[in-house]
C-alpha positions in Angstrom: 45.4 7.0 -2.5 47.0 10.1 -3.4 49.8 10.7 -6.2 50.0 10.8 -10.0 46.8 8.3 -11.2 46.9 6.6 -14.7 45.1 8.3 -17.7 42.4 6.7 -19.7 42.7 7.3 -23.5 39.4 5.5 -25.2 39.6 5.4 -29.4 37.5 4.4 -31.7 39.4 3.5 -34.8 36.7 3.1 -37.7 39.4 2.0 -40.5 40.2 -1.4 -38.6 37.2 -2.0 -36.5 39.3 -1.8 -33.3 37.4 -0.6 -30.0 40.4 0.2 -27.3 40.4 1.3 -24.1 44.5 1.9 -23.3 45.6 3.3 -19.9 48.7 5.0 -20.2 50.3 5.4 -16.4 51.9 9.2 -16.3 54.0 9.4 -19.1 57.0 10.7 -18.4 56.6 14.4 -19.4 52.7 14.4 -19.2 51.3 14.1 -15.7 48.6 15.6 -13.9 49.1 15.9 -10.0 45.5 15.4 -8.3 45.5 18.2 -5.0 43.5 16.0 -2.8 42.5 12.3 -2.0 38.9 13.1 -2.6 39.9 14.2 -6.0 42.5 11.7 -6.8 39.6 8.9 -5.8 36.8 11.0 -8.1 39.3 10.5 -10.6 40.3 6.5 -10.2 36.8 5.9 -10.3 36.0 7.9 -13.0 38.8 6.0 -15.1 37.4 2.5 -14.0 34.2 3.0 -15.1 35.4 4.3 -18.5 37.5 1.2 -19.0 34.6 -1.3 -18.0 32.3 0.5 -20.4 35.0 0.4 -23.7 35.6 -3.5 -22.6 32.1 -4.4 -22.4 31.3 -2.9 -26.0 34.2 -4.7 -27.5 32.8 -7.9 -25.9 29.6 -8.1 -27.7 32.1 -8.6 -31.2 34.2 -11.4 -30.4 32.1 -13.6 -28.4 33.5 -13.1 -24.6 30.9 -10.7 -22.5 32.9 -9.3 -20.1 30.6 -8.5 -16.9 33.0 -6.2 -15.4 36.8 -4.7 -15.5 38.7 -1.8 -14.6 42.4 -0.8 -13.5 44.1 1.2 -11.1 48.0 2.9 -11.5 49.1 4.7 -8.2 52.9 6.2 -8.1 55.0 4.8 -5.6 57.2 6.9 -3.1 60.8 5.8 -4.4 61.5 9.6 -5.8 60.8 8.5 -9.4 57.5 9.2 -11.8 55.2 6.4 -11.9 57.1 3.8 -15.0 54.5 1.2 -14.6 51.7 1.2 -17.5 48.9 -1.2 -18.7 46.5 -1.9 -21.6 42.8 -3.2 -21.8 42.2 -3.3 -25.2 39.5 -5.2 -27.4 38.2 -6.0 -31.0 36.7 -8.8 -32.6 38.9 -11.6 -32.3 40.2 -11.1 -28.4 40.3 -9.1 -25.3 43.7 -8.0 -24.5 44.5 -7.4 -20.3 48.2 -6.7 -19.8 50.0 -4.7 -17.3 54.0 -3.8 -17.9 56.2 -2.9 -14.9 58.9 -0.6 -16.2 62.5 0.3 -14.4 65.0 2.4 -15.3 62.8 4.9 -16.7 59.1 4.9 -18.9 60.4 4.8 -22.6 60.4 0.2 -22.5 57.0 0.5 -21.0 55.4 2.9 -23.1 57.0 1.2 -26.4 55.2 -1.4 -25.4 51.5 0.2 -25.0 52.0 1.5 -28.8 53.0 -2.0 -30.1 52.0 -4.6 -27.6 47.7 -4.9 -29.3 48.9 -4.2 -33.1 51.9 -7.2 -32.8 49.5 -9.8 -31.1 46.8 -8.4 -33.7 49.1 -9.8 -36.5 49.9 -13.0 -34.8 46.4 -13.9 -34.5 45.4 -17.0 -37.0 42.0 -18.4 -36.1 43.8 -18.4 -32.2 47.6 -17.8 -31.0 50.4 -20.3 -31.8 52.4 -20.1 -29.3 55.9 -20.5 -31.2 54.5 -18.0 -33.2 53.8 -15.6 -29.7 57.0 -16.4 -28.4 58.9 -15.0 -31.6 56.9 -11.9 -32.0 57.6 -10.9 -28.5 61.7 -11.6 -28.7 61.1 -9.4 -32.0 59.6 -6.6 -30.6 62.6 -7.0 -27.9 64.8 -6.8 -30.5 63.8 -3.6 -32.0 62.8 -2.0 -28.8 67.2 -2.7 -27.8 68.4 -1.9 -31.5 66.5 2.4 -30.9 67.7 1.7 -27.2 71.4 1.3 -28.6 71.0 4.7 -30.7 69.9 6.6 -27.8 71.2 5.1 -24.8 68.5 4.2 -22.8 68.7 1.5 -20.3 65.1 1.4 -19.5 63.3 -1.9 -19.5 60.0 -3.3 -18.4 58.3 -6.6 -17.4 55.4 -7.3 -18.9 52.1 -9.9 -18.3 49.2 -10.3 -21.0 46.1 -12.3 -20.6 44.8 -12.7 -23.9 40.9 -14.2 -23.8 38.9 -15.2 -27.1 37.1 -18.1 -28.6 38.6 -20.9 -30.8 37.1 -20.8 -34.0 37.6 -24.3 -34.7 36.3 -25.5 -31.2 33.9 -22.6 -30.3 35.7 -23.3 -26.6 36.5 -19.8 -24.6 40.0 -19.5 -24.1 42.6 -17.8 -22.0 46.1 -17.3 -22.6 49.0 -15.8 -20.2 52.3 -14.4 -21.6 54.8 -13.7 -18.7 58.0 -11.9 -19.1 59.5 -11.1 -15.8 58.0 -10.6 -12.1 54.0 -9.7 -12.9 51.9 -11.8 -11.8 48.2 -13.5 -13.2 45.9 -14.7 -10.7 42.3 -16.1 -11.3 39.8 -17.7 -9.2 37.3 -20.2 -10.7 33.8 -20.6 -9.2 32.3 -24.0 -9.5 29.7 -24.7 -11.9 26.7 -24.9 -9.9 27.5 -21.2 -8.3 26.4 -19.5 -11.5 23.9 -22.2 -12.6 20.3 -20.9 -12.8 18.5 -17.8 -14.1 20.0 -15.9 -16.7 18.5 -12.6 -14.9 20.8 -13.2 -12.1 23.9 -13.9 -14.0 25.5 -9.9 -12.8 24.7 -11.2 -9.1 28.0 -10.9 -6.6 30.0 -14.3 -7.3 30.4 -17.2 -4.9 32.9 -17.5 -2.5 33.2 -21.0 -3.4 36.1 -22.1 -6.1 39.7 -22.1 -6.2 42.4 -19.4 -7.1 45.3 -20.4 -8.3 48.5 -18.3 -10.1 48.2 -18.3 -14.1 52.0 -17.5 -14.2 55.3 -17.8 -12.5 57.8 -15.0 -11.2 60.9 -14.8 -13.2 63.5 -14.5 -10.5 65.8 -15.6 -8.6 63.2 -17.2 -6.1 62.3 -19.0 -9.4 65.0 -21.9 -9.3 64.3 -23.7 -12.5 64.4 -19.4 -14.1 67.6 -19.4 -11.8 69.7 -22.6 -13.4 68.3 -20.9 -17.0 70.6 -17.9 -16.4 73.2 -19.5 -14.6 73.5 -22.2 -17.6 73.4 -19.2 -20.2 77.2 -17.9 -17.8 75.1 -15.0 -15.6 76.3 -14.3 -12.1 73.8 -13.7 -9.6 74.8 -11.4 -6.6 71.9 -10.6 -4.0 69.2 -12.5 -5.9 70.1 -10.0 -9.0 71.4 -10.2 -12.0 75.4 -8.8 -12.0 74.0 -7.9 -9.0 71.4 -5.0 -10.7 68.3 -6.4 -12.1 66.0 -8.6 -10.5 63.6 -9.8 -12.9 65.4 -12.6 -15.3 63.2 -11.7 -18.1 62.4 -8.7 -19.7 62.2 -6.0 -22.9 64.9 -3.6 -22.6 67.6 -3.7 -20.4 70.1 -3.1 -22.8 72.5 -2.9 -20.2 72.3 -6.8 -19.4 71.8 -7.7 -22.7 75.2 -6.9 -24.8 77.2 -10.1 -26.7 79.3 -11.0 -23.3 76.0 -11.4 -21.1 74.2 -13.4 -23.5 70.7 -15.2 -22.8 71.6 -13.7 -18.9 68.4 -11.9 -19.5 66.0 -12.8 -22.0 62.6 -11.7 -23.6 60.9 -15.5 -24.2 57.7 -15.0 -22.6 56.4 -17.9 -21.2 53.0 -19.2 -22.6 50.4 -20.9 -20.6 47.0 -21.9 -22.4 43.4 -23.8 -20.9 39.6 -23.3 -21.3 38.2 -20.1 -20.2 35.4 -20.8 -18.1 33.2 -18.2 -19.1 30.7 -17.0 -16.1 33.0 -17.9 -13.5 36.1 -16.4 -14.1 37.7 -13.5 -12.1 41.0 -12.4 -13.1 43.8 -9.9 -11.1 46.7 -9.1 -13.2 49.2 -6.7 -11.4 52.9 -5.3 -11.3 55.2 -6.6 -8.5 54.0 -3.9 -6.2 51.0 -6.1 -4.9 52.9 -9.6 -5.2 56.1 -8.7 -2.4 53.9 -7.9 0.0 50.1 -9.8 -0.9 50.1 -13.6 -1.4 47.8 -14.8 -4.3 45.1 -15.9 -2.1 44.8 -12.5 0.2 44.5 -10.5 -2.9 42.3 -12.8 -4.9 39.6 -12.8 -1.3 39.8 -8.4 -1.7 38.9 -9.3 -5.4 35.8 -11.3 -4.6 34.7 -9.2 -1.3 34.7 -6.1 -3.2 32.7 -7.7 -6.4 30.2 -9.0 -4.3 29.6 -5.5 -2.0 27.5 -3.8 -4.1 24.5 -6.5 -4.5 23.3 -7.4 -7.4 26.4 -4.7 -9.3 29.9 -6.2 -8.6 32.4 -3.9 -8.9 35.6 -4.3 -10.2 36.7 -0.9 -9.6 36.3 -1.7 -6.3 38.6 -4.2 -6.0 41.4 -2.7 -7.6 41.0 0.3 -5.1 41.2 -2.5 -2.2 43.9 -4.3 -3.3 46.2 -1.0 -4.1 44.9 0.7 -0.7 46.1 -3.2 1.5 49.4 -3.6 -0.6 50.3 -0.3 0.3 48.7 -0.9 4.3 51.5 -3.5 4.1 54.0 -1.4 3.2 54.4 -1.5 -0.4 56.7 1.2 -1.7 56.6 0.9 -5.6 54.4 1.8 -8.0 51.5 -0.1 -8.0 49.1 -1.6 -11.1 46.2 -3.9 -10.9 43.5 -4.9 -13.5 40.4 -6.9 -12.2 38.7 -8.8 -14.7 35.0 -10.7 -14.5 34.3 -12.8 -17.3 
């Protein structure tokens, strides 16, 4: 899988106890073109293993072990720099797992990899309210657009977060999605009795019983409930796009689509979705829109679990992104394409 690969910065900020492991997807301006395929590949798996080991420290402070995780960013052949970017990020209240699909150039997506872990950071209050989520992300919208207006940039990006942590006043693990736009959140849930037993086997490859379902739904015009939402708000939909140009319904940015005549055509609401983690048995994909128009949920969740369970007794996540990029571009997948696997 050749082209420009993501970076992998890791920090350790001492002053606020944060352990972060953010992958920034070739900034515009900053990217390294890898000569071979060979190399590229050294490379991807050299990132993946950086990003598992940065997870798995953070895990040991707020009370979710992640087994395993990693991330993959590949440039699509559409004549543009790769504009898609994603965070894995953790500290002592939650893991953070989010993946932004940008458009019309980086500057949306990369506003959102500096602000996206400090602005849910601040929310945080013993858990997420959701109300609370909601108007923190139609903030950061908001002043995103207003520096978009100085310099005129019509760049926007989708974005999907999978927030995991435990509630303080339960002690139950808990996952919550945030989806604004066309990214996609899968997971697959083993049954109980699959990861039952000896503690000494708990890294062994998972089951290939359980179910996968989606953790979020596309916002766009194949969305019809998202699809009456615009068209109540006055929005004109011309080939399944807004004003015939954007195809997500939800995003940050687009300032374009988002001036006092085209109001709510195009907003930045996330949609929320909350239930019990089930620690153990969860695996997690969360990717950009470059898997999900040509992979189905249940085709990309069975690469997931095949590759997890090829190594023995050491899953590998970094595996399974590399499967699930290499098939969605088999199939003809033209964008740019980023996937996170997570094994919780």
């Amino acid at each position: 899988m050749a082209g420009r690969l993501q970076r992998t910065l890791t920090k350790v900020r001492a002053d606020s106890g944060f352990e972060d492991a953010t992958c920034i997807a070739s900034r515009a301006g900053d990217n390294e073109v890898y000569g071979s395929e060979d190399e590229a590949e050294n490379q991807e798996a050299q990132t993946a293993s950086r990003l598992a080991g940065a997870a798995s420290t953070g895990g040991k402070k707020n009370g979710i072990r992640l087994l395993d995780v990693a991330s993959l960013s590949v440039e699509g052949s559409q004549g543009h720099v790769n504009e898609d970017r994603c965070v894995v990020a953790s500290n002592e209240r939650f893991h953070l797992f989010a993946v932004m699909d940008g458009h019309g150039g980086s500057w949306a997506g990369d506003f959102l990899v500096d602000e996206l872990l400090k602005t849910l950071d601040e929310v945080y209050d013993d858990g997420f309210d959701h109300a609370k989520l909601a108007k923190a992300m139609e903030e950061l919208d908001r002043t995103f657009c207003a520096m978009a207006m100085r310099k005129l940039d019509t760049s926007g990006a989708c974005l999907l977060a999978v927030l995991l942590y435990v509630d303080p006043n339960t002690g139950t693990p808990q996952k919550i999605v945030l989806n604004v736009g066309d990214c996609r959140a899968i997971v697959r849930e083993a049954p109980e009795s699959a990861t039952a037993g000896d503690a000494s086997k708990e890294r062994a490859p998972p089951s290939t019983a359980g179910r996968a379902f989606a953790l979020s739904e596309d916002h766009c015009a194949g969305n019809m409930k998202e699809r009456m939402r615009a068209l109540r708000s006055g929005a004109y939909i011309q080939n399944n796009r807004i004003a015939g140009v954007l195809e997500p319904f939800r995003t940050i940015g687009d300032i374009d689509v988002k001036g006092p005549d085209m109001k709510n055509w195009v907003i930045p609401t996330p949609e929320i979705r909350q239930s019990e983690l089930l620690v153990g048995r969860s695996t997690f994909v969360i990717a950009t829109d470059g898997v999900w128009t040509v992979l189905n949920n249940n085709r990309t969740m069975a690469l997931a679990v095949k590759e997890l369970g090829a190594n023995g007794a050491r899953p590998s996540a970094e595996s399974a992104a590399q499967a699930i990029v290499k098939e969605a571009r088999e199939f003809g997948s033209c964008d740019d394409v980023t996937v996170i696997v997570v094994s919780v």
